[in-house]
N, C-alpha and C positions, 0 to 999 in steps of 0.2 A: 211261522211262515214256511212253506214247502212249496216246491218246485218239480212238477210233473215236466221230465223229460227234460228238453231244452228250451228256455223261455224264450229264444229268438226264434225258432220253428214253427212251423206256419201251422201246424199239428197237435204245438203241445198248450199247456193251458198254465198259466201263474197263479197259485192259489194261495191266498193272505187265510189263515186260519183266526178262528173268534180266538177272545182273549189274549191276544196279543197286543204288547206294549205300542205305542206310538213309535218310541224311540227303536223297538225292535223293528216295524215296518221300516222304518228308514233305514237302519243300521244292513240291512236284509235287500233292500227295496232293487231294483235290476238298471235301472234307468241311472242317467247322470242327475249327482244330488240337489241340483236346482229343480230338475222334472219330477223326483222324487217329491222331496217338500211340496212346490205346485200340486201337485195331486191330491196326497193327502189335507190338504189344507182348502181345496178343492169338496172334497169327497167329505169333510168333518166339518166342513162350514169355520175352521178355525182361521184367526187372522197368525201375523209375522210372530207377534208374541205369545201367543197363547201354543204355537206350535211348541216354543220352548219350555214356558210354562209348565205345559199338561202333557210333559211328554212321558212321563209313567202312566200316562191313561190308558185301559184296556179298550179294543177295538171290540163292541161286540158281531154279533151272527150276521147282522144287518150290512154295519158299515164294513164287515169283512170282505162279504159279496161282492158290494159298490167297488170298491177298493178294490177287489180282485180284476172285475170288470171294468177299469179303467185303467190299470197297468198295462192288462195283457191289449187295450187298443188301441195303446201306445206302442205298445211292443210288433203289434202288428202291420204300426208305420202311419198311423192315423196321424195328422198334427196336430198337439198338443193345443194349439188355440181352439181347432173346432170341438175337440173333448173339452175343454174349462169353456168356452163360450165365448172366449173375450180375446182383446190383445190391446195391449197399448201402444196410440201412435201420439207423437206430438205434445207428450201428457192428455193426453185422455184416452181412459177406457171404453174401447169399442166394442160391441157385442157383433161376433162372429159367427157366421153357420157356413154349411157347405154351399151356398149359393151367392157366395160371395170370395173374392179374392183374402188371401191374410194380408191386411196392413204390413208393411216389412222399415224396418229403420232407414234405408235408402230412398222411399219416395218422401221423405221426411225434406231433403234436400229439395226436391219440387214445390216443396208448400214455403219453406224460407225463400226460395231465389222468388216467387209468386210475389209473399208479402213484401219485399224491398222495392217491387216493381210496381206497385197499384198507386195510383197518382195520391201524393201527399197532401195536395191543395183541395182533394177535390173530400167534400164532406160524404160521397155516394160512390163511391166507384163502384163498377159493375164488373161482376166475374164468373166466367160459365166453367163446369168442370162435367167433360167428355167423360161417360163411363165411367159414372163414380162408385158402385157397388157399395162398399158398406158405408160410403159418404164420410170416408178417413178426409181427404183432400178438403173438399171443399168444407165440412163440420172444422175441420183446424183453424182455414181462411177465416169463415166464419166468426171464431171461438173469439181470433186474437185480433180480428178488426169487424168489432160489431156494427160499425158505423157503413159494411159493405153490403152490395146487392147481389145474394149470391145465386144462383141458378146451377143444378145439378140434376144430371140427366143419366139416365141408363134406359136399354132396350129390354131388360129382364125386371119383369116384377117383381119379381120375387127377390132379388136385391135391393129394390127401392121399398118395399115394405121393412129389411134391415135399416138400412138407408135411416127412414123414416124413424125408426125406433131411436137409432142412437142423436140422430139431431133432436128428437123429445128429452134426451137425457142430458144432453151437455149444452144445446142452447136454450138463453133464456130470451125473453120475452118484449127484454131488450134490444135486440139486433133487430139493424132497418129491414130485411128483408132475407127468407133464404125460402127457395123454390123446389120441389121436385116434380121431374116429367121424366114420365117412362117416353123415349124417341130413339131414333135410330138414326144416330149423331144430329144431325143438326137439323132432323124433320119437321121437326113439330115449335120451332123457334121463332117461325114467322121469316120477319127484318132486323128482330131482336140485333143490337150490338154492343159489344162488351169492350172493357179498357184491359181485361184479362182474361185469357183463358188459358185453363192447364187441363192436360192430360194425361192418363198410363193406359194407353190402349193394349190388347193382345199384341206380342211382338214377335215374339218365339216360333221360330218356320214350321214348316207343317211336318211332323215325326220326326223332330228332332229328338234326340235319344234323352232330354232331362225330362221330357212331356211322363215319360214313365218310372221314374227316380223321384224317389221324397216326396216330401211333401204336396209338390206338383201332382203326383198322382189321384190326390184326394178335392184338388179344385177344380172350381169351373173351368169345362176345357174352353169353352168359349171366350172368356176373361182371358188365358193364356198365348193362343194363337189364333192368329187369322186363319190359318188352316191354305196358308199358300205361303209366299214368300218372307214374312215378318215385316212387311212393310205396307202393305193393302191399306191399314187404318191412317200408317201415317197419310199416303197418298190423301184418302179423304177428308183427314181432319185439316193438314195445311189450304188445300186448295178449296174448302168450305168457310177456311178462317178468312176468306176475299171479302167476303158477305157478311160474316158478324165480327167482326174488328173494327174499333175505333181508330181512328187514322192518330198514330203512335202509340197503339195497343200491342201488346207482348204475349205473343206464341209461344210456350214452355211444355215442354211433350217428354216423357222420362220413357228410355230405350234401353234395349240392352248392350249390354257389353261391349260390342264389337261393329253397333250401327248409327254413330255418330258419326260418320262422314257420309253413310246415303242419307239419313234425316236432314245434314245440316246443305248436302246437295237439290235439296227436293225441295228446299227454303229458297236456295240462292236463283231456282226456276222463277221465282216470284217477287214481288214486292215488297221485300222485307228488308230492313237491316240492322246492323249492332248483332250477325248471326253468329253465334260460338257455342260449345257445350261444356257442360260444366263436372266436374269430378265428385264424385259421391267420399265420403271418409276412408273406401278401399282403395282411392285413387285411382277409379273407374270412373270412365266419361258414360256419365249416369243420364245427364238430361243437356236436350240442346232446343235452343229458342233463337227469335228475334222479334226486331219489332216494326208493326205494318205501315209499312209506308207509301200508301197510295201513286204518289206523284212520282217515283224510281220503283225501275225497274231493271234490274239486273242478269233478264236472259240473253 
């Protein structure tokens, strides 16, 4: 393996040479050694053990290239899920492209507080999931209460054609119901009413400085920001949740960091209560909800 220039510059190129060991690409490899292994195993079609297995195997001219070219689009800041195609949420493998957001282990908390909250008595509860992209959300809801009636909506096609993929992959055939509608929040839903709805709309204000840092640079910018205040969608989605909520239906909307007191303020404008927000495993107030309550009104 050789090393034109500097592998971190935007200029120079990571070059894996044929006949080289497996265990030397790694021993060599430039990346941190979990993205390392990923890749190669990636790129060799090899699973966990066969990495260690055949690790005296020679790379030839072919998979050198591949390999070359998928280091250096790592190296160039690409994220690693939209190079492998996939990422795991929830236990299941989701297939990812650029026209979709990356599943991340923090909306993970969204779909647990979701499930504790879908009425237990009732054999159909219904649950709508705002701007689902690669259908992480609502495909988990789905997975682990088949007995639900799920409806999952996005504005871009081209994320519900993902969408679409991976609910073929991980639902069967068994589950009462799961929906997809390209809309623009809540357009195309009729009178439609749900016992749940969750969400992870665009949050992040408009050119805030991480929109061009990491991984973010390589997503939908649309999925990321409202492209105003970071708050636009929630505005929409509470005060549209008047009209599809079941009277003691649960609103649960995952924010960032530092916007759980205007989310859980934009609730208390309305007919809701039981409103708090909840901490993700970093001990970030990751998501905040309540629940609809027709008859109170708390402005």
């Amino acid at each position: 393996m050789t090393q034109k220039d500097d592998p971190q510059s935007a200029h120079s190129k990571y070059v894996i040479e044929a006949g080289t060991s497996i265990a030397t690409v790694l021993k060599n490899a430039p990346l941190e050694p979990l993205e390392n292994r990923l890749l190669v195993m990636h790129a060799l079609q090899l699973t966990r053990t066969q990495l260690i297995t055949q690790d005296q195997r020679i790379v030839d001219a072919e998979q050198a290239v591949q390999l070359s070219d998928l280091f250096q689009r790592r190296l160039q800041g690409e994220p690693i899920a939209y190079i492998l195609g996939q990422r795991e949420f929830f236990g299941l493998m989701l297939e990812v492209t650029p026209d979709v957001l990356i599943p991340r282990p923090d909306t993970e908390l969204l779909v647990e507080l979701g499930l504790e909250r879908l009425p237990a008595g009732d054999p159909h509860p219904t649950v709508l999931d705002l701007g689902t992209g690669s259908g992480a959300i609502a495909i988990a809801i789905a997975h682990t209460r088949p007995d639900a009636i799920v409806t999952a909506i996005d504005v871009s096609a081209a994320a519900l054609i993902v969408a679409r993929r991976n609910a073929e992959q991980h639902l069967s055939a068994n589950i009462a119901s799961f929906t997809l509608l390209e809309s623009d929040w809540y357009a195309a839903l009729g009178e439609q009413r749900f016992d749940l709805i969750v969400a992870n709309p665009p949050y992040i204000v408009k050119d805030d400085h991480h929109l061009s840092q990491g991984d973010l640079r390589f997503e939908p910018i649309n999925a990321l920001t409202d492209h105003a205040d970071g708050l636009s969608a929630y505005r929409i989605i509470i005060n549209g949740a008047l009209q599809h909520l079941s009277a003691g239906g649960w609103l649960l909307m995952e924010h960032g960091y530092d916007q759980a007191p205007a989310v859980q303020k934009l609730l208390q404008a309305l007919p809701f209560e039981a409103i708090q927000s909840w901490h993700d495993l970093a001990g970030i107030e990751r998501v905040t909800g309540g629940r609809f309550q027709p008859a109170v009104h708390l402005s």
